[in-house]
C-alpha positions in Angstrom: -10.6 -3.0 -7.5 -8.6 -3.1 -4.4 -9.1 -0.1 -1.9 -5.4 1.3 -0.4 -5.5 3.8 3.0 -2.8 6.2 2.5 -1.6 8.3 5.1 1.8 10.3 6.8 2.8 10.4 10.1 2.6 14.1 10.4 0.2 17.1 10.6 2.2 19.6 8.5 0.3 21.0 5.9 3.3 20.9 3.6 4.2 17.4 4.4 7.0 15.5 2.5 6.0 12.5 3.5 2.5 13.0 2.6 3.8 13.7 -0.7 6.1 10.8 -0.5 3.0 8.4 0.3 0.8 9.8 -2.3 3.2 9.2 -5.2 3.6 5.7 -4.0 -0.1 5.2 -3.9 -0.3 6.5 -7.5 2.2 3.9 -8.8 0.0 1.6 -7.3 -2.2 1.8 -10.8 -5.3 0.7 -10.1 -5.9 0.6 -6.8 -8.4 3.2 -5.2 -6.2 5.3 -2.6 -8.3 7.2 -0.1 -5.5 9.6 1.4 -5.9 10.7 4.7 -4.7 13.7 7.0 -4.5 13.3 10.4 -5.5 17.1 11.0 -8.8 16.0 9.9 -8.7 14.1 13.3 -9.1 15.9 16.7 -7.9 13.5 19.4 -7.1 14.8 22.8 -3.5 13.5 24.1 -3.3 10.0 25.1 -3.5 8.8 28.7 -5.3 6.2 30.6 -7.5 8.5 32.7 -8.7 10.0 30.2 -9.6 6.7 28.6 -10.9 5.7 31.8 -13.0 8.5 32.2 -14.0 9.5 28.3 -13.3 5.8 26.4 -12.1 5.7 23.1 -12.8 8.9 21.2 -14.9 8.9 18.0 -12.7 10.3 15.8 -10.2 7.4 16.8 -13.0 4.8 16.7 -13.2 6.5 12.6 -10.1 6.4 11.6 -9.4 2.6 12.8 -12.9 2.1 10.8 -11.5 4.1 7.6 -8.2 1.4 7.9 -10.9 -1.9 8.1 -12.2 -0.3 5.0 -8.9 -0.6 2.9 -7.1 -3.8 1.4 -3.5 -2.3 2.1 -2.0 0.2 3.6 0.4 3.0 2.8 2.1 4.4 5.7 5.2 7.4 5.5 6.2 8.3 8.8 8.0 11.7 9.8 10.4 11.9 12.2 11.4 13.7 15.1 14.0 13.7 17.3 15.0 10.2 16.3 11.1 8.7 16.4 7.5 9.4 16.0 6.2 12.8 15.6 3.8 13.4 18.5 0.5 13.8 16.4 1.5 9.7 15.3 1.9 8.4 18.1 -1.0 10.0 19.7 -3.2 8.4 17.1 -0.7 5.0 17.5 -1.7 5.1 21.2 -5.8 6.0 20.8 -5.8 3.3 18.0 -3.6 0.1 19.9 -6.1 0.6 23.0 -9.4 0.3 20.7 -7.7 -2.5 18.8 -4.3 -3.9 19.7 -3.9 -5.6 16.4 -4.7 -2.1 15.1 -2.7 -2.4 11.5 -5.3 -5.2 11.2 -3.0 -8.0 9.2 -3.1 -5.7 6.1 -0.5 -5.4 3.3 1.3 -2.3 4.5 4.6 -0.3 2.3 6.0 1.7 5.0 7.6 4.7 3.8 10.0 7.5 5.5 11.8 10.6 4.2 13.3 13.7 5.5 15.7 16.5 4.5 18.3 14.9 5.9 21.0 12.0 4.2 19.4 9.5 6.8 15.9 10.1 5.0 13.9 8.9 8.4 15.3 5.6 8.9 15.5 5.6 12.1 12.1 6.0 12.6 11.2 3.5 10.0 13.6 1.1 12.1 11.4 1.5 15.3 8.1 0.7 12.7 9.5 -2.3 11.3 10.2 -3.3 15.1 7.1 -2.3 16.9 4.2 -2.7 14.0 4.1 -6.9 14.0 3.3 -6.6 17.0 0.3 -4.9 16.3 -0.5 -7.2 13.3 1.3 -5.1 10.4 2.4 -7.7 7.5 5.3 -5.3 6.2 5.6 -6.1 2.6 8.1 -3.6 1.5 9.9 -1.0 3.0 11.5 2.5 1.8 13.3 5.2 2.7 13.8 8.8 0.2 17.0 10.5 1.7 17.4 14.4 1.0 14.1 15.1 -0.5 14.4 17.9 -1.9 17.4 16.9 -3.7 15.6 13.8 -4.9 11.6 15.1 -5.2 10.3 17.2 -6.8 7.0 17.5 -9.1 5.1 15.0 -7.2 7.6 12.1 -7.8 10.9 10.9 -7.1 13.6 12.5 -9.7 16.8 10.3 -9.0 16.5 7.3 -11.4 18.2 4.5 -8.8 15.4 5.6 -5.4 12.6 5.7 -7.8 13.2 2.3 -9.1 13.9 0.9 -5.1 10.4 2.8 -4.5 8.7 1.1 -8.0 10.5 -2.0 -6.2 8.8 -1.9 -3.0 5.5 -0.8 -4.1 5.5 -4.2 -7.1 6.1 -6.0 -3.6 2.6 -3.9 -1.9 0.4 -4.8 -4.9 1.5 -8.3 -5.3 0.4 -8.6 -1.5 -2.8 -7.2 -2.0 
C-alpha cells in the first residue's frame, strides 16, 4: 500500500486548506495518508545564526524524516499577503538547509484555497516556481476558489471543481 504525507501550509486550527488536503487524500482510496499539523512542530524562526550556533532543530530534522517516510505528497498551501504564511515558510527554510532537495523527488498534488475568487493561486504560482528547485515532481495542481461557497461537509460541493480536484488527484496516484 502506498504511504501519502498530507499536510497545509498553515497553523490555524480551523484550517481550510487542511481540510482541502484531507479530502484529496481520501480520494486517494487506498493509499495510507498520515496527515500532519505543523503546530505539532516547535521551530524557532529561521536565521543563519541561529543555525550556526544551534544546527538544525529536531523537530525539523522529524518532519523532513516523516516526508522520507511517504511515497507522495499532499501539499495545500495558505496564503498571505500574496505568498507563504509565515509558519510555512519557516519550516520551508529549517527544511531546504537540512536537505536542499527537501520535497525529496516525490509525487506531490499541490493544493490552495481561500475565501477569496482567486482561491490561493498566487501562492500556488510561487510553489509551482520555487518547489523543482528543491526536487518536487508536481504531478497535478489545484486551486478551490471561495470555499465556503464550494466546501462544505468535508468535500467539495460544486460538481465542475470537484471533478478538476478528482482530475488532479487520478494524476497523484498514477504517479505514485
Amino acid at each position: 500500500m502506498k504511504r501519502i504525507i498530507v499536510f497545509a501550509g498553515s497553523n490555524s486550527s480551523t484550517s481550510i486548506n487542511k481540510q482541502l488536503a484531507t479530502y484529496a487524500s481520501i480520494l486517494t482510496n487506498n493509499a495510507e495518508a498520515t496527515i500532519l499539523d505543523l503546530n505539532d512542530f516547535d521551530l524557532p524562526i529561521y536565521s543563519t545564526d541561529l543555525e550556526s550556533k544551534k544546527g538544525i532543530p529536531d523537530e525539523a530534522l522529524r518532519f523532513l524524516e516523516l516526508l522520507r517516510t511517504g511515497d507522495g505528497i499532499i501539499l495545500s498551501l495558505a496564503e498571505h499577503n500574496g505568498s507563504y504564511t509565515t509558519v510555512f515558510k519557516n519550516l520551508f527554510d529549517w527544511l531546504s538547509r537540512a536537505e536542499q532537495k527537501n520535497w525529496l523527488g516525490k509525487p506531490m498534488l499541490l493544493l490552495a484555497t481561500s475565501p477569496g475568487g482567486r482561491g490561493g493561486q498566487t501562492v500556488l504560482n510561487i510553489a509551482v516556481e520555487r518547489f523543482p528547485y528543491h526536487d518536487a515532481d508536481i504531478v497535478g495542481e489545484f486551486s478551490l476558489p471561495s470555499f465556503h461557497d464550494n466546501f462544505s461537509n468535508g468535500k467539495i460541493t460544486k460538481a465542475e471543481l470537484d471533478q478538476e480536484l478528482k482530475e488532479q488527484v487520478e494524476q497523484f496516484k498514477n504517479a505514485l
